[in-house]
N, C-alpha and C positions, 0 to 999 in steps of 0.2 A: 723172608721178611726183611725188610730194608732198615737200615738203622733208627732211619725218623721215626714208622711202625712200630717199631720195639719201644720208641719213647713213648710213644703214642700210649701206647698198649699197657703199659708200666705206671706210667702217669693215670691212666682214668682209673686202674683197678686201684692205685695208692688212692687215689681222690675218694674214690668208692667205698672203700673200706676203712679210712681212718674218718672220711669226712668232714665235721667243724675242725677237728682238733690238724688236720691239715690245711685246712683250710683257712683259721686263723691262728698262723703260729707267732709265736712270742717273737722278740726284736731279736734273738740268736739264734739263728741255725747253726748246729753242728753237722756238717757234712761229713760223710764215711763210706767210700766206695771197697765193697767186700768181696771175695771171691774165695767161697769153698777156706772160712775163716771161722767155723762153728767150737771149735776148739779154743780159742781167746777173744770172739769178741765180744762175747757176756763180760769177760773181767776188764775189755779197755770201755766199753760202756758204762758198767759200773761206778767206773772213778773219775766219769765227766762230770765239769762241775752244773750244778742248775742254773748258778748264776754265773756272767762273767762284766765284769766289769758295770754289777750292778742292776744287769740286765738279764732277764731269764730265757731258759735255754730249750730248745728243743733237739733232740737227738735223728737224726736223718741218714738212714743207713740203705744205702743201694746194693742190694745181692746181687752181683752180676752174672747170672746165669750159674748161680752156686749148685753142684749136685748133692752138698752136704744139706746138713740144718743152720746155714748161718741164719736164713731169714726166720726161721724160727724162735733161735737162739737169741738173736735182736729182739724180736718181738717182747719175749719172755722178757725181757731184762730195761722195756719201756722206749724200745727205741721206736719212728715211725719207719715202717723198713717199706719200699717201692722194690719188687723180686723182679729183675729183667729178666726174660724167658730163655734170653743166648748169653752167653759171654762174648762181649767184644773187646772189655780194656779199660785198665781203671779209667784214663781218659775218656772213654762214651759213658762210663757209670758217675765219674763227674757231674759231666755236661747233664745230666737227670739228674741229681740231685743239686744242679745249681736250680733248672730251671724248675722243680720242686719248689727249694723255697721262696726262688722271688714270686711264684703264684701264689703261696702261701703266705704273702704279705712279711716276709721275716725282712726286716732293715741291714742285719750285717750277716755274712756265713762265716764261720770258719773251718777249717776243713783239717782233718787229723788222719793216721792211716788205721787200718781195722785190725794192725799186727803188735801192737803196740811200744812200737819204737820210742814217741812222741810224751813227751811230760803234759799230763792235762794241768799240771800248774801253770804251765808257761803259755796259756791261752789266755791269760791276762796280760800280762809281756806285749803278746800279738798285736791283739786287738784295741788297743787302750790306744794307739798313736788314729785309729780308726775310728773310735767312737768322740775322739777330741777333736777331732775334724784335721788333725794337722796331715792323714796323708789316706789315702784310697786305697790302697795294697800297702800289706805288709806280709812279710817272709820272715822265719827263722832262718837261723845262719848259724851251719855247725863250725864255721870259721871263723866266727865270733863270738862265737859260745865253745860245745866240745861235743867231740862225739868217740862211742867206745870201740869202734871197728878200726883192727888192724890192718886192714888189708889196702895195701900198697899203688896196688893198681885203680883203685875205687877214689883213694884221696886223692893220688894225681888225674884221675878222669873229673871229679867236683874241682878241681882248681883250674884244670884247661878249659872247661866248658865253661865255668865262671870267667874265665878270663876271655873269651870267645864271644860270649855276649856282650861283656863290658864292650870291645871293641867295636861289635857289630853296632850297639846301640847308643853308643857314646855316654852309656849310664853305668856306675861305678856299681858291680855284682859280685859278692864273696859266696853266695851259694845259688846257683840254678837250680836245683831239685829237692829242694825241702819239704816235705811234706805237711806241715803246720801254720797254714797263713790265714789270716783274716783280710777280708776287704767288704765293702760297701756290695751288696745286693747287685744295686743295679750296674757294677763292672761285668760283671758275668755277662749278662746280655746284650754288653754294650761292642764288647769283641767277639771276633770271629774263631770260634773252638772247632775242630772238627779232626782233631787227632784221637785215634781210639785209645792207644796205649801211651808212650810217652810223652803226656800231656803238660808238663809242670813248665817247661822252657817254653813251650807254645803261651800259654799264659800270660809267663811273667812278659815275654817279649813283645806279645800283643797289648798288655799293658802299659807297659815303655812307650809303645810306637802312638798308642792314643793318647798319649800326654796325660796320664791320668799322676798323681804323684804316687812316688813306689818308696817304701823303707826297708830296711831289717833292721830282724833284732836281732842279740842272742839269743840261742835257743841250745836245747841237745837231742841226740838223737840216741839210742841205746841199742844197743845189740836184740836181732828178734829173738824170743825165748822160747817160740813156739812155731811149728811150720817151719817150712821154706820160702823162700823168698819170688816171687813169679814175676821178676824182671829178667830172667836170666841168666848166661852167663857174661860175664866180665867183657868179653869181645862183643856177642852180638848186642848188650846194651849200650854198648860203646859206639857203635855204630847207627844204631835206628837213632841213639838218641841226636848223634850230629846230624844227619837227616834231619831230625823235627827241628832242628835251630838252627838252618841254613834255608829248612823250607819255609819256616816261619818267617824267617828274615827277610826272605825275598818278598814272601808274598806282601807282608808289611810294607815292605822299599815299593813295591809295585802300587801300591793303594794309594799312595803321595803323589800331588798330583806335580805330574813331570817338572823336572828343573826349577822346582820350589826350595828343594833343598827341605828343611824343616818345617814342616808347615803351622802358620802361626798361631796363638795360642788363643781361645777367650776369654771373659773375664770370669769362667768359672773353671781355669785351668784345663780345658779340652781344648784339642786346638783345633780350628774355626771348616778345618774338612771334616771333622767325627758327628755323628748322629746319636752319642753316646749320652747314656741316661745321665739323667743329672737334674740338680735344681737351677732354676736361672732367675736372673735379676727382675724385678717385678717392674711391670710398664715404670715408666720415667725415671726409672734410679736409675741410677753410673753404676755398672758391674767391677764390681772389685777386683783385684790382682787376684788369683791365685798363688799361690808358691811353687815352684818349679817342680821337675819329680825330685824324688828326695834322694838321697844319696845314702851309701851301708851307713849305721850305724858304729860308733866304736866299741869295741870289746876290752875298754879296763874301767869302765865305768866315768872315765874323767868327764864325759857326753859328749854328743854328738859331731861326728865330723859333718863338713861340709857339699855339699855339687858344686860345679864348676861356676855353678852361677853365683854362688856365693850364699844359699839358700839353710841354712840348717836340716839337718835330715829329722826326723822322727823317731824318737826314743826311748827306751824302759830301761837306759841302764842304771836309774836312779833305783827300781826296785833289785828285789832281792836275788843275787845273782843266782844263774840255773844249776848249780851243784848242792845249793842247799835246799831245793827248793824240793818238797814231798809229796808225792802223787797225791798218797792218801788225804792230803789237806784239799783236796778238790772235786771226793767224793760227792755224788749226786745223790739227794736225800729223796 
C-alpha cells in the first residue's frame, strides 16, 4: 500500500466514523501524531485546553500504525483519532492530520507531541501571534524559552541545525525542531510535505521559502517521563535530520524560478511564484503590504527583536513567562 492509500484509507474510515463532528470542526485543531503511546496519551490529552485563544478546540490524534491501544486510549479520553494501518513517521502521520483538519474546516492547527514534553499552557503563547494576524507560523523555541535535557550532544545538534537554516534561509532560527507550533490551516497545504519521519525542518523551511511570515516564541520542552523516545540515536538523527534540511533546501532553491534570486513578494505576503492558500484583495482594492517573515522573538521579555528588514517579529513575551506557567490551568473540561 503506497503512502497516498494509507491517507486515503485512514482519512475515509476517520470521516466515517466520527462524521459531523469531523467534519465540522471548531476554528482549533490540536494535532498529535502517536506511535505505540497508550501509556501517556490519555494524560497529555487530558490537559489540552478546550479553549485557546478564545477559540474552541478540537483534539486530532493520528495512531501511526500503533500496535498498542493508543487509538483506543485517545478515543476513551475524547480525542478524534484517524488509526493509519502501517507506520511510516511522525512526519506522514502529520501530513494526515494536517490534511484531516483543513477538510474539516478548522481555521488554525496546532500541533503538540503525544509524549508529553510540551506545556499545553504555552499554546496560547503560540498561537495568539496567529490568530492576531501578525504572522502564519509560529514555533516554540527552547532557546528562548528552557528546556530540562542535559544532554550535550542534542543542544549543540538544536544550535547547528538552527544555525544551518538561519544561513540557508537567510531567516534568523533559534530552534528547528520544536514540536509545539501553530499556524493558519491553509499553510499546510500550501507547501510541499513529503518527509516521513524528520518532518519539522522540512516545514519550517518550506515555510521560509514561500514567504509566508514565521515567528517564535518562548516556549519549554520537558524531559519524557514515559516511553522512549523513537527518534533514535544521537548520530543517526543527526544525520537523517541534515539530510531533510539540505534536501529541503535545494528543493526550495530549485522551485525559484532561475536567476531571480528571491522571488518577489504579493500584496498578501506570498510571494508572486506560490499557489499558496490565502485571502486576496477583493476586485478594485490596492492589496496591502504584508510584513515580511518575522524574525525569533526575544527571550527576556523586553519584546520583540527585529528581521533584517526592519519588520518587528511576533510576540507573547508580554505574557506570563513559561516556568510559571501550569499544565494543570489548561485542562480540557
Amino acid at each position: 500500500m503506497t503512502s497516498p492509500e494509507v491517507d486515503d484509507t485512514a482519512a475515509g474510515a476517520f470521516f466515517a466514523e466520527f462524521g459531523e463532528a469531523a467534519r465540522k470542526l471548531p476554528p482549533v485543531a490540536i494535532v498529535i501524531a502517536a506511535f505505540n503511546e497508550a501509556d501517556v496519551i490519555g494524560q497529555v490529552i487530558e490537559v489540552l485546553p478546550a479553549e485557546i485563544c478564545g477559540l474552541k478546540t478540537a483534539v486530532l490524534v493520528v495512531s501511526d500504525g500503533s500496535k498498542d491501544k493508543t487509538a483506543r486510549v485517545a478515543k476513551d479520553h475524547g480525542a478524534l483519532v484517524a488509526d493509519a494501518p502501517v507506520n511510516r513517521g511522525q512526519g506522514a502521520a502529520l501530513r494526515l492530520g494536517y490534511r484531516l483538519a483543513r477538510e474539516g474546516g478548522a481555521r488554525y492547527i496546532v500541533t503538540t507531541d503525544a509524549d508529553g514534553q510540551y506545556n499545553p499552557a504555552e499554546m496560547e503563547r503560540v498561537l495568539a501571534p496567529v490568530v492576531a494576524g501578525e504572522a502564519d507560523f509560529v514555533s516554540g523555541s527552547r532557546k528562548l524559552g528552557s528546556q530540562e535535557t542535559n544532554d550535550p550532544v542534542r543542544r549543540l545538534g538544536t544550535w547547528v541545525f538552527a544555525v544551518t537554516i538561519s544561513l540557508l534561509t537567510r531567516q534568523h532560527v533559534t530552534d528547528s525542531s520544536f514540536g509545539l507550533r501553530a499556524m493558519r490551516a491553509e499553510v499546510t497545504g500550501a507547501v510541499r510535505l513529503e518527509q516521513p519521519q524528520y518532518q519539522s525542518s522540512e516545514l519550517l523551511i518550506a515555510v521560509l521559502a514561500h514567504g509566508f511570515r514565521v515567528a517564535e516564541v518562548p516556549a519549554t520542552i520537558h524531559k519524557r517521563q514515559v516511553g522512549e523516545s523513537k527518534k533514535g540515536h544521537n548520530a543517526i538523527y543527526g544525520l537523517k535530520f541534515a539530510g531533510v534540511v539540505l534536501g529541503t533546501w535545494w528543493r526550495e532553491r530549485q522551485r525559484r524560478v532561475p536567476g531571480s534570486g528571491s522571488a518577489s513578494r504579493s500584496g498578501d505576503g506570498r510571494r508572486a511564484d506560490d499557489r499558496s492558500a490565502g485571502p486576496s484583495a477583493q476586485a478594485g482594492e490596492p492589496p496591502s503590504r504584508a510584513p515580511e517573515p518575522l524574525a525569533a522573538s526575544g527571550a527576556d521579555g523586553a519584546g520583540p527583536s527585529s528581521s533584517t528588514s526592519g519588520t518587528p517579529a511576533a510576540s507573547a513575551a508580554e505574557t506570563t513567562e513559561s516556568d510559571s506557567l501550569d499544565p494543570r490551568s489548561a485542562k480540557r473540561r
